[in-house]
C-alpha positions as CSV (number, residue, x, y, z in Angstrom):
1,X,-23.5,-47.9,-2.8
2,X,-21.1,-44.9,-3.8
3,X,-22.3,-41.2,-3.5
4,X,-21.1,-39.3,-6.4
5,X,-21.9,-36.2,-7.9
6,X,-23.3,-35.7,-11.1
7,X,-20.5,-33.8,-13.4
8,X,-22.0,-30.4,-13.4
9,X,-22.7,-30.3,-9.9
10,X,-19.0,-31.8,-8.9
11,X,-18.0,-28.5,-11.3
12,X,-19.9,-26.5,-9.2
13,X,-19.1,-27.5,-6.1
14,X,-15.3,-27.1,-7.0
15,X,-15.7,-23.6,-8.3
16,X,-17.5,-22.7,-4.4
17,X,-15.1,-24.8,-2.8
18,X,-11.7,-22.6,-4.9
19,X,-13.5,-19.2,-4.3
20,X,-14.5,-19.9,-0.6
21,X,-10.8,-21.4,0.1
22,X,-9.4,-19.0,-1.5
23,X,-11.5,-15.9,0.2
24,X,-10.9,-17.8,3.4
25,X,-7.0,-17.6,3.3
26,X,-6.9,-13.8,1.6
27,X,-8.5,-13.2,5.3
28,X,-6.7,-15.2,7.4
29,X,-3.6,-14.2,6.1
30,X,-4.7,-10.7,6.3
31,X,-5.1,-10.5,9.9
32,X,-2.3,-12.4,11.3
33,X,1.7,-12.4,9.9
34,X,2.0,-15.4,8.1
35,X,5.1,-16.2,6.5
36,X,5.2,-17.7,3.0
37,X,5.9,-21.2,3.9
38,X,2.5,-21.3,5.9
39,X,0.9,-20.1,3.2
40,X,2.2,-22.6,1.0
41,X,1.0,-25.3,3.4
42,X,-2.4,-24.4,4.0
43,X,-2.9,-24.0,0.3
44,X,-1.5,-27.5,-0.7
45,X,-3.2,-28.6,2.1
46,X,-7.1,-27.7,1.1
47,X,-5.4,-28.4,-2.6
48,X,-5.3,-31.8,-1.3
49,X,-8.6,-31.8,0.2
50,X,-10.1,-31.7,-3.4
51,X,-7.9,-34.2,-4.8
52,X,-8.6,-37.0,-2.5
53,X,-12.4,-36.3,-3.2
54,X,-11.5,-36.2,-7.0
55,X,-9.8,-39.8,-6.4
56,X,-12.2,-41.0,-4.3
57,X,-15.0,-40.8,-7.2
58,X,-16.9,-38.7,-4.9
59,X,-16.4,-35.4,-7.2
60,X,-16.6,-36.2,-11.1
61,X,-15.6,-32.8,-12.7
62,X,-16.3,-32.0,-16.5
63,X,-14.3,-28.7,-16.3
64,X,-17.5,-27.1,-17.8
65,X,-17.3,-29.1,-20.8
66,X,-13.6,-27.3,-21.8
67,X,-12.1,-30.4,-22.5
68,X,-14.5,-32.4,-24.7
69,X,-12.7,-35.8,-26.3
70,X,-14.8,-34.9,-29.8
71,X,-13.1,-32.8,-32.0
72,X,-14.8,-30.1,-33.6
73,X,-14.9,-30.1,-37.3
């Protein structure tokens, strides 16, 4: 059996997961000289992080209900 998320929870976990990464790197690359190619990498790499768990069915985001298939009348 697959573990997956329920959709609120997966949109939960992906807003801690941007806000954490992106705290995370706003530090590193505070302290040490990184150049702008680094940055780029370690960015598209926990980018892709999210994406495979995304494809993997393990995270099944609703985007907080922003993009809802019905139309509003």
């Amino acid at each position: 059996m697959k573990i997956r998320l329920s959709p609120l929870a997966s949109d939960i976990v992906i807003s801690i997961y941007v806000a954490a990464t992106l705290l995370l790197r706003l530090k590193f690359e505070n302290q040490t000289a990184v150049d702008p190619l680094t940055s780029i990498l370690i960015g598209l790499s926990f980018v892709v992080m999210l994406w495979v768990l995304i494809k993997l069915r393990f995270l099944n985001p609703n985007w907080f209900g922003l993009f809802n298939p019905k139309k509003a009348k």
